[in-house]
C-alpha positions as CSV (number, residue, x, y, z in Angstrom):
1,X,169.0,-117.5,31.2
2,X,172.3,-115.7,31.4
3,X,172.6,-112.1,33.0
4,X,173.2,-110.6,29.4
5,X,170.3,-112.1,28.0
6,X,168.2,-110.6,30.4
7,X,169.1,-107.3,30.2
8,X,168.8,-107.5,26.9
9,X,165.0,-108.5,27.2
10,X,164.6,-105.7,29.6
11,X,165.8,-103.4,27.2
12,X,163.6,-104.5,24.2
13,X,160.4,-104.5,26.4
14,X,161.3,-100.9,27.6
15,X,161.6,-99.7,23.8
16,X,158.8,-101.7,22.6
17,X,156.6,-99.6,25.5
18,X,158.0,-96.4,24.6
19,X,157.1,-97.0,21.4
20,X,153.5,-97.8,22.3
21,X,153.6,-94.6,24.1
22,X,154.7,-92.2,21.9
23,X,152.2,-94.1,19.2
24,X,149.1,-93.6,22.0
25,X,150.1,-89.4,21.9
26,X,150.3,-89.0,18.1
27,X,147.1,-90.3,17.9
28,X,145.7,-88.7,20.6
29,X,146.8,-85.2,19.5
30,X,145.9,-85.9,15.6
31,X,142.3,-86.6,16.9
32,X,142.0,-83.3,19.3
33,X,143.3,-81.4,15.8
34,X,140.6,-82.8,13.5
35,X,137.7,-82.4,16.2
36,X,138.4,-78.9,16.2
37,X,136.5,-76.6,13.3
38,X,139.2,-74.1,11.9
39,X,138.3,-70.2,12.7
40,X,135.9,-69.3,10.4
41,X,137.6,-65.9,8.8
42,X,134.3,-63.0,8.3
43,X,134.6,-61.2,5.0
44,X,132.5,-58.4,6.1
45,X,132.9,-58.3,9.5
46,X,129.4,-56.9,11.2
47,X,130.1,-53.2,13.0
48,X,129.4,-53.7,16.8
49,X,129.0,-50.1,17.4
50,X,125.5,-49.2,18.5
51,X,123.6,-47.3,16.1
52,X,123.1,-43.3,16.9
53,X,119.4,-42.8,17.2
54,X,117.4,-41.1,14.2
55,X,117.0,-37.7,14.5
56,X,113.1,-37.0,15.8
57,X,111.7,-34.8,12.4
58,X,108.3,-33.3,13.6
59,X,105.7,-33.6,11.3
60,X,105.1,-30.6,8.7
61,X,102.8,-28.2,10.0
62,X,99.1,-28.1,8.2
63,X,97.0,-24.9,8.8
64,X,93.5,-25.5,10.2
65,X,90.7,-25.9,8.2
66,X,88.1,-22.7,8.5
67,X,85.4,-23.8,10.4
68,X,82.1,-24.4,8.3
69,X,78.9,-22.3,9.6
70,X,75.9,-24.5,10.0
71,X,73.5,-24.2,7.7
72,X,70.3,-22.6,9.2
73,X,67.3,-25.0,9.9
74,X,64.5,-24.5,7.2
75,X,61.6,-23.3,8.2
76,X,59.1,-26.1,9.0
77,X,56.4,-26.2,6.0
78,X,53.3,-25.8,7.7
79,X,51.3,-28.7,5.5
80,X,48.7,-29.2,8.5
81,X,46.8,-26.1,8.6
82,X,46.4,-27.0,4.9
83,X,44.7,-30.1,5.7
84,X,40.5,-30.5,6.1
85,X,40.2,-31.3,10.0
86,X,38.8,-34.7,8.5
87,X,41.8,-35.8,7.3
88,X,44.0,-35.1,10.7
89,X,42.2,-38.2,12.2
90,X,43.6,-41.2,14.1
91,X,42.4,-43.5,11.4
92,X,45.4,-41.5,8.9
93,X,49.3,-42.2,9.8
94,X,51.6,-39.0,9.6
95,X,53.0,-40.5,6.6
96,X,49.6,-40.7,5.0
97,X,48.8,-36.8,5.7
98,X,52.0,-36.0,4.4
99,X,51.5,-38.0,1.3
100,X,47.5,-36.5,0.8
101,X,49.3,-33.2,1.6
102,X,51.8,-33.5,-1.2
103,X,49.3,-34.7,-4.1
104,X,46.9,-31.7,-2.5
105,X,49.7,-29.0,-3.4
106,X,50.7,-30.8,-6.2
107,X,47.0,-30.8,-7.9
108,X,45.4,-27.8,-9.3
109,X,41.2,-28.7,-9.4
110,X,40.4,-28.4,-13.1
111,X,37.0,-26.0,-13.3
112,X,36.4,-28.2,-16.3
113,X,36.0,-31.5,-13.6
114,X,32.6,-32.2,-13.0
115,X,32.5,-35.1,-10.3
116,X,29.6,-37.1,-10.1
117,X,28.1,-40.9,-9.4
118,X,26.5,-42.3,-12.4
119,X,23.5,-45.1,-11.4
120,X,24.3,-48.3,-12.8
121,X,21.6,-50.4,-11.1
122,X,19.5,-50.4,-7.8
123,X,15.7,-50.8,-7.2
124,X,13.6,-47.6,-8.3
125,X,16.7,-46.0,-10.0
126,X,17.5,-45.2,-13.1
127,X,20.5,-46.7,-15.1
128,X,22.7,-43.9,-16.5
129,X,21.2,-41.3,-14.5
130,X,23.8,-38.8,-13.2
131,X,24.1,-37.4,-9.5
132,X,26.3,-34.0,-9.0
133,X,28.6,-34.2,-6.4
134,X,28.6,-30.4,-5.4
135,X,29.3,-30.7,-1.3
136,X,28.4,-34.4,-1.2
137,X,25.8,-36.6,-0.7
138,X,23.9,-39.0,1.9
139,X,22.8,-42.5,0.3
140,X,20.0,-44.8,2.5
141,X,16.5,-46.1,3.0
142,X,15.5,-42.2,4.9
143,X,13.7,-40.0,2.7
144,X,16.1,-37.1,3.7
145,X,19.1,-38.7,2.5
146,X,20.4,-36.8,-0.6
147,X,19.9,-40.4,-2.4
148,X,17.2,-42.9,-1.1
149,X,16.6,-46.0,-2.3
150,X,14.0,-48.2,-1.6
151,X,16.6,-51.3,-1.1
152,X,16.2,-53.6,1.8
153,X,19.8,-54.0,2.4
154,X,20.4,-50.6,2.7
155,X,20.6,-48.9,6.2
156,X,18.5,-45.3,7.2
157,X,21.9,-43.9,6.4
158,X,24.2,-45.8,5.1
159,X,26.6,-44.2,3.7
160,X,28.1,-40.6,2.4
161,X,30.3,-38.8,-0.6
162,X,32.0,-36.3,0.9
163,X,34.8,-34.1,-0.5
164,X,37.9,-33.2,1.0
165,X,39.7,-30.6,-0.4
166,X,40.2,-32.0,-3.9
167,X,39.3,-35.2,-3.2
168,X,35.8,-37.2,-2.5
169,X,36.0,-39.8,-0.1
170,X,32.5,-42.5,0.3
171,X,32.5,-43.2,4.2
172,X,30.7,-46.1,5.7
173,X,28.2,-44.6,8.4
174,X,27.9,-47.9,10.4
175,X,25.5,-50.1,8.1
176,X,24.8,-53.2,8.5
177,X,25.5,-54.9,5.1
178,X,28.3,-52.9,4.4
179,X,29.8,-50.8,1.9
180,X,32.3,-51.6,-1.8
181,X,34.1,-50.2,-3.9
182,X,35.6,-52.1,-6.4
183,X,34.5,-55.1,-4.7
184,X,36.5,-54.2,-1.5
185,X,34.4,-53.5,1.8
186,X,35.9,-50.5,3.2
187,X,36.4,-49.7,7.0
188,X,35.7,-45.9,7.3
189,X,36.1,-44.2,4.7
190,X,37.8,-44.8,1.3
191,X,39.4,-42.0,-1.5
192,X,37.4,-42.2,-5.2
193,X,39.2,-42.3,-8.0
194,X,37.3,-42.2,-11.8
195,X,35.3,-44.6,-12.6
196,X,35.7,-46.8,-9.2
197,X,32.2,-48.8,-8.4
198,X,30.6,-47.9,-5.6
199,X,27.7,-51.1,-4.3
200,X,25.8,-50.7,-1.4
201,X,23.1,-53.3,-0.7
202,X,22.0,-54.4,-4.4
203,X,22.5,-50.7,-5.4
204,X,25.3,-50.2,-7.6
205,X,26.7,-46.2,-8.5
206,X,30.3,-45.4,-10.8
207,X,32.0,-42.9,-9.7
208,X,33.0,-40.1,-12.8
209,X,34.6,-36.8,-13.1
């Protein structure tokens, strides 16, 4: 190869690399430009001023309320001293003297009201004889019981009518065979209401008013 020829190559290889070159930056620099986002452009931009606090508005003023005078404590209704001592026993509850209170102030005893025991059956005794119950009365096998019956299952005393304040109440004195009304034995004592049956031993008595 001649001197001329060779040069010659030289020179082509030269432009064919500068070529390559500048064809390496274009691309390099298109890439860069479309990796990076275009500004984005705010159409209302935001106000980076800090707020001024609010103004502190104290509440609107209300005028006390007059103060309310207690109402005075109402005298205590004295139901107990109205009560027959019998009734203030441990055998009753408060609530129960309370209620007997009420239905006591609540009841006016009708003159016309003649309480009584009517005999329905028992030995010796009369059906349909009638019994007054004035201040009460004793039932048993004693002869100075204000009833006696000659019934074996009766007790000495057995039992007693009793009235307290407008009621009469029959109260079990401790017999043996017991004492019903309505077919209930009782424990104590019991309130009588009209027509309740009263059976003591095989000694049978209605209550009536």
């Amino acid at each position: 190869m001649t001197s001329t020829q060779l040069l010659i190559t030289q020179a082509a290889i030269l432009v064919l690399l500068f070529g390559v070159v500048i064809w390496v930056v274009r691309s390099s620099a298109r890439q860069i430009r479309n990796a990076t986002p275009p500004p984005v452009t705010l159409d209302d931009p935001v106000d980076a001023r800090p707020t001024p606090p609010l103004a502190h508005v104290p509440p609107p003023l209300t005028p006390a309320a007059p103060p309310v005078p207690a109402a005075p404590n109402p005298a205590p209704v004295a139901v107990a001293a109205a009560i027959p001592f019998g009734l203030r026993d441990a055998e009753h509850t408060e609530s129960e003297v309370d209620e007997m209170a009420r239905e006591r102030a609540s009841f006016d005893f009708d003159a016309n009201l003649h309480p009584r025991l009517v005999i329905e059956s028992g030995p010796g005794l009369t059906a349909g004889t009638e019994l007054p119950l004035e201040g009460g009365l004793s039932i048993g096998r004693a002869p100075n019981n204000g009833l006696t019956v000659e019934d074996s299952f009766l007790s000495h005393m057995h039992a007693r009518i009793m009235r307290r304040g407008t009621f009469f109440y029959v109260v079990d004195l401790g017999s043996t065979n017991g004492t019903f009304v309505n077919d209930q034995r009782i424990t104590g004592d019991a309130q009588l209401r009209v027509r309740d049956q009263i059976r003591l031993g095989e000694t049978v008595l209605r209550y009536e008013e």
